[in-house]
Backbone as ProteinMPNN parsed JSONL, in Angstrom:
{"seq_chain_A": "XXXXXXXXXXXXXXXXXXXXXXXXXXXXXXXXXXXXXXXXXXXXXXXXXXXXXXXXXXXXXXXXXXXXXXXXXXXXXXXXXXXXXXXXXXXXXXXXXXXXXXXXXXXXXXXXXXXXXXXXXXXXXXXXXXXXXXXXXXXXXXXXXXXXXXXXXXXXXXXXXX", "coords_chain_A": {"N_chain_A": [[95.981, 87.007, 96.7], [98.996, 85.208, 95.832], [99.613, 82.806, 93.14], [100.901, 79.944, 92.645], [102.932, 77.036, 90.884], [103.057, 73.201, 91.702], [105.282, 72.691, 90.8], [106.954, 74.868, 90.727], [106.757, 75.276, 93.37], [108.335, 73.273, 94.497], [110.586, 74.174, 93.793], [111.276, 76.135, 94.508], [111.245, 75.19, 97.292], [113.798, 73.516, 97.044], [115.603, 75.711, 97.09], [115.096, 77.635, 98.853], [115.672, 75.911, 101.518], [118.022, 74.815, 102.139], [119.443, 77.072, 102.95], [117.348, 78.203, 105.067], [117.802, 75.425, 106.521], [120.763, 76.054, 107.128], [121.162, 78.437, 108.618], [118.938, 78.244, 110.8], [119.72, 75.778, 111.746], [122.594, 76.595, 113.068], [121.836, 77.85, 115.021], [120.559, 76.729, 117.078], [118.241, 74.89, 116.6], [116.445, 72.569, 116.19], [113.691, 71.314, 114.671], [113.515, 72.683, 111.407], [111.787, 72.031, 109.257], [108.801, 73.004, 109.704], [109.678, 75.836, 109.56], [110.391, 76.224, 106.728], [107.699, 75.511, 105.505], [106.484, 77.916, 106.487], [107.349, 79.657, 105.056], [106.879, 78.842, 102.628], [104.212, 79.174, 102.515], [104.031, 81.816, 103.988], [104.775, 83.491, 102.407], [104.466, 82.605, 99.67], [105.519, 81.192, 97.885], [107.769, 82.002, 97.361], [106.621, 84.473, 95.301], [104.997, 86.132, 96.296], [104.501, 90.103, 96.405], [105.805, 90.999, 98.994], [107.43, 88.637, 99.505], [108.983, 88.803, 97.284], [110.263, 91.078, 96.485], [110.391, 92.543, 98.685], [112.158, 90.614, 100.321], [111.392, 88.971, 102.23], [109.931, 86.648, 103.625], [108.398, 85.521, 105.37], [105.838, 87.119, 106.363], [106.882, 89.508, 108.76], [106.109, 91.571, 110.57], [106.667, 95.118, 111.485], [106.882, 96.201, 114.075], [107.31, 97.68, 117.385], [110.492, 97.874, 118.025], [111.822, 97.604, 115.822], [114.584, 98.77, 113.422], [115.119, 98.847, 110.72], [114.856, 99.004, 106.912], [111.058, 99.393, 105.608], [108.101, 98.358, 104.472], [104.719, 99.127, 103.432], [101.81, 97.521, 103.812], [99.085, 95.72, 102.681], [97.327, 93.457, 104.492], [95.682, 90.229, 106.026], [94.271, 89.482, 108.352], [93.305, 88.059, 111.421], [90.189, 88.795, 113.72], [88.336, 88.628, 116.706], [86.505, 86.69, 116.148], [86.207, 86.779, 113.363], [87.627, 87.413, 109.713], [89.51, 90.109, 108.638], [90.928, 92.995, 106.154], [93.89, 94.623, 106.914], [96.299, 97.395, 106.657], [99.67, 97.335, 107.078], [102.875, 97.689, 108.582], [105.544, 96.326, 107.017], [108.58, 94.331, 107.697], [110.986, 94.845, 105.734], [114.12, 93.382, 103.541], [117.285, 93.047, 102.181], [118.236, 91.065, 100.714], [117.368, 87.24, 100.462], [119.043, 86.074, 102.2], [119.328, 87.725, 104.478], [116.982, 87.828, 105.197], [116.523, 85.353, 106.05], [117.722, 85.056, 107.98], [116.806, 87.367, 109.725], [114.346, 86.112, 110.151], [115.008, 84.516, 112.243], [116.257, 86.062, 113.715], [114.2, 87.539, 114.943], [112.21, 85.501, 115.904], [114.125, 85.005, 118.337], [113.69, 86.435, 120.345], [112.849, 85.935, 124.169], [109.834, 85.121, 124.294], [109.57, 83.094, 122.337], [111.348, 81.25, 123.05], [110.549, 78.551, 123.689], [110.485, 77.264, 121.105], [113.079, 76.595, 120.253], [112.835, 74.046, 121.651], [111.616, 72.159, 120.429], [110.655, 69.266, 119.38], [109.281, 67.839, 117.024], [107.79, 68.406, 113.769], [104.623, 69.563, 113.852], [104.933, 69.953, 116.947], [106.449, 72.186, 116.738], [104.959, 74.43, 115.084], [102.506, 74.174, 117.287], [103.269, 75.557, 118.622], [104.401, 77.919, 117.958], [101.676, 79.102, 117.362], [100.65, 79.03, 119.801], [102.279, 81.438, 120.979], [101.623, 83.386, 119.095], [102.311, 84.103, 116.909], [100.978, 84.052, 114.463], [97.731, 85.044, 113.657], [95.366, 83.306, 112.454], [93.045, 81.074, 113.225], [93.657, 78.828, 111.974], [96.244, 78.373, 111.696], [98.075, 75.965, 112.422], [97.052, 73.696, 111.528], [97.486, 74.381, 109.012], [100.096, 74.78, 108.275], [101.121, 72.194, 109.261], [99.745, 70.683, 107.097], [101.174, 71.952, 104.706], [103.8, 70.914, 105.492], [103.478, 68.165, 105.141], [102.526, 67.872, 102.788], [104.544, 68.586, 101.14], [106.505, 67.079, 102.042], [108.518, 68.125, 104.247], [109.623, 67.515, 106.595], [111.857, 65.722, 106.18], [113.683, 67.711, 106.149], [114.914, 68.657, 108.395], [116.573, 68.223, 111.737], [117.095, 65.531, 112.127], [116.51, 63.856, 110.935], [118.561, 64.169, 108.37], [120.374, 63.028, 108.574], [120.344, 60.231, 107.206]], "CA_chain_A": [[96.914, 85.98, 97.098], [99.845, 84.95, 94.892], [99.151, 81.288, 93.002], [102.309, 79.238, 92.223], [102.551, 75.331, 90.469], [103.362, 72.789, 92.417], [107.144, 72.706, 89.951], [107.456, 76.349, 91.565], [106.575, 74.915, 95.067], [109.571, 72.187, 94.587], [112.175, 74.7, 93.249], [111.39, 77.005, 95.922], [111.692, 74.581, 98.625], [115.19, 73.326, 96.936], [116.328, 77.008, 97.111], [115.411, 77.997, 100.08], [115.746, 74.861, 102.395], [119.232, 75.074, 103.002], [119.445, 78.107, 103.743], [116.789, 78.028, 106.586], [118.747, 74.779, 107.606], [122.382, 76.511, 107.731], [120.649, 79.068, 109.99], [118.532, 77.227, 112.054], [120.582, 74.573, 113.086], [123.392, 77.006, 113.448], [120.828, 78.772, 115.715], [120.621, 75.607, 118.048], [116.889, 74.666, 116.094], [116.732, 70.817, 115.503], [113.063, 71.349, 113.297], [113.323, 74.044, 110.415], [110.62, 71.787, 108.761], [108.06, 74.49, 109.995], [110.201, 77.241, 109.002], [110.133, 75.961, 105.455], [105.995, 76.078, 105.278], [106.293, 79.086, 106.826], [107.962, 80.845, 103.883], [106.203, 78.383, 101.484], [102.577, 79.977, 102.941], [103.417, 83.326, 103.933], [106.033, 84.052, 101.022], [103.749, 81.763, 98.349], [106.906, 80.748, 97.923], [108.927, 83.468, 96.685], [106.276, 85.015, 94.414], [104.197, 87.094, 96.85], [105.142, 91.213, 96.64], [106.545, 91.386, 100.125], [108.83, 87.613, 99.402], [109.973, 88.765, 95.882], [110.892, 92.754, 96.167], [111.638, 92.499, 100.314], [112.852, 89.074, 100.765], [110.566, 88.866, 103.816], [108.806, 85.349, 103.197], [107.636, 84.968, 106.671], [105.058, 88.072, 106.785], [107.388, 89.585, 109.43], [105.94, 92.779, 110.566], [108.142, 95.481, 112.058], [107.09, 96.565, 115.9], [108.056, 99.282, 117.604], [111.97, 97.936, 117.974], [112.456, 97.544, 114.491], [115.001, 99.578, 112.988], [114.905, 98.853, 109.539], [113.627, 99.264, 105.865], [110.263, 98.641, 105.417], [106.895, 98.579, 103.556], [103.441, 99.388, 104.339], [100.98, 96.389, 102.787], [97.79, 94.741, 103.175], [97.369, 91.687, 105.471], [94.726, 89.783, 106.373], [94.265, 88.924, 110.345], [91.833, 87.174, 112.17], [90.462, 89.551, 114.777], [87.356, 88.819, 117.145], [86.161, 85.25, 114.923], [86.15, 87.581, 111.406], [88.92, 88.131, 108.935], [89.901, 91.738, 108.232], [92.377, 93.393, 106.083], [94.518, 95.869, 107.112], [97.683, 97.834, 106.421], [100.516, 97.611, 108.162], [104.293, 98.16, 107.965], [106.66, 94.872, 107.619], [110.068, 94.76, 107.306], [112.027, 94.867, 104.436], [115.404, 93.055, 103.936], [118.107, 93.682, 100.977], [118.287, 89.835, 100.084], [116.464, 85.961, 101.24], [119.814, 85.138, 103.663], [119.137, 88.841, 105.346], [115.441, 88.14, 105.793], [116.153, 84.205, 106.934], [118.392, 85.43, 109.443], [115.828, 88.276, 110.151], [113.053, 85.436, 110.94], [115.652, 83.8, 113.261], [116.235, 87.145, 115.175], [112.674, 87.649, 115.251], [111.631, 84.55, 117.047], [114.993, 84.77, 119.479], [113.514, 86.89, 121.873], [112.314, 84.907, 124.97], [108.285, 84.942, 123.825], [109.63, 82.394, 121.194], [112.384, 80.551, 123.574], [110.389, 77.215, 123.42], [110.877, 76.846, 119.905], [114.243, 75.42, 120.351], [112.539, 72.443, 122.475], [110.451, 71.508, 119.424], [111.245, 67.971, 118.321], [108.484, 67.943, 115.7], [107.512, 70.432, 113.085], [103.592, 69.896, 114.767], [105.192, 70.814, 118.052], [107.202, 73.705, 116.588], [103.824, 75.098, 114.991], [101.698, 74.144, 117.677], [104.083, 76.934, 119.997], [104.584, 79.576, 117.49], [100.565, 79.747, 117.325], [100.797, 79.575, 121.193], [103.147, 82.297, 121.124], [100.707, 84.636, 119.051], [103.298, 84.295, 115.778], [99.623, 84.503, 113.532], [96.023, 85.109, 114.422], [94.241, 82.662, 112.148], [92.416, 80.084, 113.808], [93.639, 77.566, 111.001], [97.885, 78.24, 111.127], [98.528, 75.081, 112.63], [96.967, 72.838, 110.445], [98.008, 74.989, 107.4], [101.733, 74.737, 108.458], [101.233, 71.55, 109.218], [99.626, 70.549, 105.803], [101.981, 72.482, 103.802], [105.208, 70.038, 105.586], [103.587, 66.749, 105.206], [102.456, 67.655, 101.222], [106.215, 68.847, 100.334], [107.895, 66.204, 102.641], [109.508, 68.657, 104.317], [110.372, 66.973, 107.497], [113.71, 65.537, 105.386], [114.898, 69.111, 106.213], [115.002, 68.378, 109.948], [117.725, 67.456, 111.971], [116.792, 64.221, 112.626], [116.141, 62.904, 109.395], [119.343, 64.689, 107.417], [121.693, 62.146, 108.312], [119.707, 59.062, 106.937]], "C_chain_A": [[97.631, 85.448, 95.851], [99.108, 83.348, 94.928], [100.804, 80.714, 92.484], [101.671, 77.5, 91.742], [103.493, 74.34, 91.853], [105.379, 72.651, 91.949], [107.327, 73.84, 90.457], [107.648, 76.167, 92.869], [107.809, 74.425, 95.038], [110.889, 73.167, 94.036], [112.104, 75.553, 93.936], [111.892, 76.304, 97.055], [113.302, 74.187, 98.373], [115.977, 74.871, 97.311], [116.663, 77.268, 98.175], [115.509, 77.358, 101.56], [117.151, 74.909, 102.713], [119.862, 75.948, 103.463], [118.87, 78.54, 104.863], [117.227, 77.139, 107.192], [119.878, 75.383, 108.698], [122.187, 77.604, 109.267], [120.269, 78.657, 110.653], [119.075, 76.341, 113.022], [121.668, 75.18, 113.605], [122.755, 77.96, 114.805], [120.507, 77.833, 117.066], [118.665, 75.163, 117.569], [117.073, 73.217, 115.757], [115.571, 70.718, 114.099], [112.991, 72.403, 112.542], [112.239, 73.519, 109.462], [109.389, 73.196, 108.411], [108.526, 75.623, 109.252], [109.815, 77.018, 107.561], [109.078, 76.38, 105.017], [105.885, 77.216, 105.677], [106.333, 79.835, 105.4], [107.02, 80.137, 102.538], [104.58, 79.269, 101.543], [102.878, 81.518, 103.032], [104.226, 84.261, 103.169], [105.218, 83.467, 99.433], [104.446, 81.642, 97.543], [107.458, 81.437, 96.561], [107.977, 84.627, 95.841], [105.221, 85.948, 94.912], [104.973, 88.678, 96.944], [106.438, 90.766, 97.915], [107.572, 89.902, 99.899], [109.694, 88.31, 98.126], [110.671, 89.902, 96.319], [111.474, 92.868, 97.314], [111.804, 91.574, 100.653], [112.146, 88.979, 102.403], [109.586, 88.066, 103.073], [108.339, 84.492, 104.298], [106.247, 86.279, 107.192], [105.543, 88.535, 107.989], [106.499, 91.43, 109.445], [106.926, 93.825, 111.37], [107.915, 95.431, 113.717], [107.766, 97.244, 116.167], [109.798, 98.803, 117.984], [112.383, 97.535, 116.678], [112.934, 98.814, 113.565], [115.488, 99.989, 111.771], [114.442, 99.322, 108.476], [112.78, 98.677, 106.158], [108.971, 98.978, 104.649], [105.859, 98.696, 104.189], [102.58, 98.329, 102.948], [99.476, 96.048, 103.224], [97.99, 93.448, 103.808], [96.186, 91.117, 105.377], [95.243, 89.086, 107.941], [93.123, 88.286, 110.39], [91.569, 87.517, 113.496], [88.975, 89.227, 115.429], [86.332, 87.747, 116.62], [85.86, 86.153, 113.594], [87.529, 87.685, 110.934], [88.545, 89.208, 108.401], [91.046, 92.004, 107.273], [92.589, 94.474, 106.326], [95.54, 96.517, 106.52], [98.588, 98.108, 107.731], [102.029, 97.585, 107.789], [105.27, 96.466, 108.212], [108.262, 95.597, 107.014], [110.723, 94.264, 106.169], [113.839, 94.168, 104.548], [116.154, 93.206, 102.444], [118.259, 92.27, 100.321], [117.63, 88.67, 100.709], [117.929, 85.78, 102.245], [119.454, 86.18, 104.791], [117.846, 88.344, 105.928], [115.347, 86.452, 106.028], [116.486, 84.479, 108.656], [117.122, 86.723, 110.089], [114.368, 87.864, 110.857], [114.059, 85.172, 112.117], [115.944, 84.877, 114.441], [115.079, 87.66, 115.929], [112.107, 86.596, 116.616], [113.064, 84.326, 118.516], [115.096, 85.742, 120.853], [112.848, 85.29, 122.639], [110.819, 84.845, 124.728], [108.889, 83.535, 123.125], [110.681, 81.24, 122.009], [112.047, 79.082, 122.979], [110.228, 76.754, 122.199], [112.092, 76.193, 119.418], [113.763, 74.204, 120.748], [111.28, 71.584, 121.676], [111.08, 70.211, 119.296], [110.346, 68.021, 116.934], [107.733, 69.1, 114.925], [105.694, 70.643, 113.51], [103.682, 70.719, 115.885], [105.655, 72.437, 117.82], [105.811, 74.932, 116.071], [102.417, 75.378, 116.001], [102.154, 75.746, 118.57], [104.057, 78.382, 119.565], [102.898, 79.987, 116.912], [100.237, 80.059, 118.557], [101.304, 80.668, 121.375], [102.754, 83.961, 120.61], [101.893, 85.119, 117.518], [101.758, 85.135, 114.928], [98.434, 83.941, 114.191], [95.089, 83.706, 113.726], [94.428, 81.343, 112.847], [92.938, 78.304, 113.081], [95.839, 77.473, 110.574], [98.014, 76.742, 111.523], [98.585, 73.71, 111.755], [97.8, 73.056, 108.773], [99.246, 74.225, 107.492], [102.156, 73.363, 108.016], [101.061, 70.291, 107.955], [100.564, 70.549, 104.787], [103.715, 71.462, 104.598], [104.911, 68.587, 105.42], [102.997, 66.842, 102.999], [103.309, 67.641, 100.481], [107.152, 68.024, 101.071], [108.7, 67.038, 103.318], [110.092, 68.565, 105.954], [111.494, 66.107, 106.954], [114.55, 66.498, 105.655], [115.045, 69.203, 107.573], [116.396, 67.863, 110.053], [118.116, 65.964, 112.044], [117.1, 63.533, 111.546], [117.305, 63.292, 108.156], [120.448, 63.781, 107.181], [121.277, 60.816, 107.805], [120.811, 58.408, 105.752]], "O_chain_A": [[96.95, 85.236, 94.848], [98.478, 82.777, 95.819], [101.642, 81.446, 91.956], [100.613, 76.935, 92.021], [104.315, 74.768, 92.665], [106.36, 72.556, 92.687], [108.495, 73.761, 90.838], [108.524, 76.742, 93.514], [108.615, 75.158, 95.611], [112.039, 72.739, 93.941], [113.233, 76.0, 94.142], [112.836, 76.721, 97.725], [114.1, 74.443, 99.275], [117.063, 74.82, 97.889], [117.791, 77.279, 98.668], [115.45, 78.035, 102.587], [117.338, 75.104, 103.914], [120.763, 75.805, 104.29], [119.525, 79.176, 105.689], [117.326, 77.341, 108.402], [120.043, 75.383, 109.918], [122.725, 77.601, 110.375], [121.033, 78.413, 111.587], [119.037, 76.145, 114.237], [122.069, 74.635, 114.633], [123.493, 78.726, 115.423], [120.196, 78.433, 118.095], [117.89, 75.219, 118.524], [117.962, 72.866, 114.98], [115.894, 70.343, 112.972], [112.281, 73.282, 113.031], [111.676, 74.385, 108.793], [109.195, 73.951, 107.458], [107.849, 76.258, 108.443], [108.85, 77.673, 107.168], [109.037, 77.362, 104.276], [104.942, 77.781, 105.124], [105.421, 80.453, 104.852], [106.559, 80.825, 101.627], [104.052, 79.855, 100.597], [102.245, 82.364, 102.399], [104.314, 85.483, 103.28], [105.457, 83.938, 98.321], [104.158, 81.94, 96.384], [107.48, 81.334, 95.334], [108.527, 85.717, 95.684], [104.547, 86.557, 94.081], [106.057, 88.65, 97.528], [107.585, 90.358, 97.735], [108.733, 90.173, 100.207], [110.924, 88.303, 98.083], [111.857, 89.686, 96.571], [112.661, 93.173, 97.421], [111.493, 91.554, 101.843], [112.721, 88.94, 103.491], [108.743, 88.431, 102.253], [108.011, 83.306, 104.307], [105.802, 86.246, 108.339], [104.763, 88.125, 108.848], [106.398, 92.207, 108.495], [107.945, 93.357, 111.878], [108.616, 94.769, 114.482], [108.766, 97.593, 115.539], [110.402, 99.83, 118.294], [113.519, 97.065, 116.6], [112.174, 99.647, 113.07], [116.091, 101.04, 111.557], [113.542, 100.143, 108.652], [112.913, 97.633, 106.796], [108.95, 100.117, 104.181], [105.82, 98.455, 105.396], [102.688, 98.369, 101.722], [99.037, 96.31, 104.343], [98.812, 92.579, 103.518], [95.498, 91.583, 104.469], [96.218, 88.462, 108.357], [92.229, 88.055, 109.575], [92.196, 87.015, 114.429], [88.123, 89.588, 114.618], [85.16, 88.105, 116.735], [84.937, 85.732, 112.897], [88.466, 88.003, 111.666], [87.493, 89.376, 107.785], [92.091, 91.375, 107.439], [91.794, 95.388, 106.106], [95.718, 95.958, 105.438], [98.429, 98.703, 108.797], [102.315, 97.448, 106.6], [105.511, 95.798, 109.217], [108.744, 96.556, 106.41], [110.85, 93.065, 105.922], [114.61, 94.447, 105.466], [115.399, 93.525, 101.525], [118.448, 92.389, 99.111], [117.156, 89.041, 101.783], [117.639, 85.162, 103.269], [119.271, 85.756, 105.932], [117.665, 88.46, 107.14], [114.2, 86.041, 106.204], [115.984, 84.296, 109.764], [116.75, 86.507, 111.242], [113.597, 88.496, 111.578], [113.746, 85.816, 113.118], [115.9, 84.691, 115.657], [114.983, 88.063, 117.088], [111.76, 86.84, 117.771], [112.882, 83.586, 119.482], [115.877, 85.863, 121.797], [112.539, 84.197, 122.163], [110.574, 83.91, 125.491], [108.35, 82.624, 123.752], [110.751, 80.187, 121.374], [112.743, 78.469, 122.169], [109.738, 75.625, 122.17], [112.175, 75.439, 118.448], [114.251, 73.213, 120.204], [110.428, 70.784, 122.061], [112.286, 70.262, 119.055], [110.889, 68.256, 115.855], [107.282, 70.194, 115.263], [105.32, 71.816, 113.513], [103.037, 71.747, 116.088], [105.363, 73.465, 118.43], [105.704, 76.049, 116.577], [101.559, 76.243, 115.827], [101.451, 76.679, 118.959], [103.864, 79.448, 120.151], [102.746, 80.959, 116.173], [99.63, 81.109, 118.766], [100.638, 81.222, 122.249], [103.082, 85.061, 121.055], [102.167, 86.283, 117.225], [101.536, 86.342, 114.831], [98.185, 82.956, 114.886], [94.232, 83.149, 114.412], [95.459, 80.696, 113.033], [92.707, 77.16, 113.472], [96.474, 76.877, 109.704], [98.079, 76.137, 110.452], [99.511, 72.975, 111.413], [98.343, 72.358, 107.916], [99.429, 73.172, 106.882], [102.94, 73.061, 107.116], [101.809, 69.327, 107.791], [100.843, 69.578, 104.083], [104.72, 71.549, 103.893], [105.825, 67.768, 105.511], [103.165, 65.931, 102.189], [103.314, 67.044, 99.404], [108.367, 68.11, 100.898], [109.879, 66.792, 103.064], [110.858, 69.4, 106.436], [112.179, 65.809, 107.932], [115.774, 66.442, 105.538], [115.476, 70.326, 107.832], [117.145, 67.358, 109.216], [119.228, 65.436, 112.016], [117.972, 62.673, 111.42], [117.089, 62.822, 107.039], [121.189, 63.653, 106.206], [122.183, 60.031, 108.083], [120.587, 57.313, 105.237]]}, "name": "protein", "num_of_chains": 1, "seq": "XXXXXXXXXXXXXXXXXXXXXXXXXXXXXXXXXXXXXXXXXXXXXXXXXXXXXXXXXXXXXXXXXXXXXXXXXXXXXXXXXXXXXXXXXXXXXXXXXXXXXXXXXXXXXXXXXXXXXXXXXXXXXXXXXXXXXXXXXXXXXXXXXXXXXXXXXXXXXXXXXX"}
């Protein structure tokens, strides 16, 4: 697992926070909060292989309709109450706006619909662990952790116009 400082955490989140805004909200998303921790956790914000080299900082794997580049990596899941790692193929993107927009097409099938009707970045995490986004037993809190330690409900809709 990549380690970063917390001065890496904060110049990551400046980077890539308005860019998951411009999408998101252009996406009809009111919290991108979530999204943020997302990429902060499963990108370790920017400095994990698969965030730095394929701008994929949501652990996006491919599935059989993905028609893309992509890589074959190690994961870790949470299968049966044990963690495992495996290999498996994610997708690859050519830059971070390709692979924000690439989360946003991801979750815009209908599995993911009620993620628009989030008001809070709890709710928005509580759905996309409902939804079967990631296996471990502990995303919600994580997510949720990782937006109330970086403040990153400020990147919401709600709270932008203050």
């Amino acid at each position: 697992m990549a380690r970063y400082s917390s001065a890496e955490a904060k110049q990551f989140i400046e980077y890539i926070a308005p860019l998951i805004q411009r999408e998101g909200f252009a996406r009809g998303y009111s919290v991108v909060s979530t999204t943020i921790a997302q990429a902060v956790i499963e990108g370790a914000c920017g400095t994990s292989k698969l965030a730095r080299d394929y701008h994929n900082h949501f652990g996006l794997k491919c599935g059989k309709s993905w028609k893309g580049a992509s890589v074959n990596m190690k994961t870790g899941e949470y299968y049966g109450g044990q963690y495992t790692t495996i290999k498996d193929n994610f997708r690859a993107y050519p830059n971070d706006l390709e692979g924000i927009e690439g989360y946003y097409n991801f979750i815009s099938v209908k599995r993911y619909d009620n993620l628009r009707d989030a008001r809070t970045y709890r709710q928005f995490a509580e759905y996309l662990k409902a939804d079967g986004y990631a296996t471990s037993p502990t995303y919600i809190n994580t997510l949720c952790n990782t937006v109330q330690k970086y403040n990153l409900e400020r990147f919401d809709e709600k709270n932008i116009h203050r």
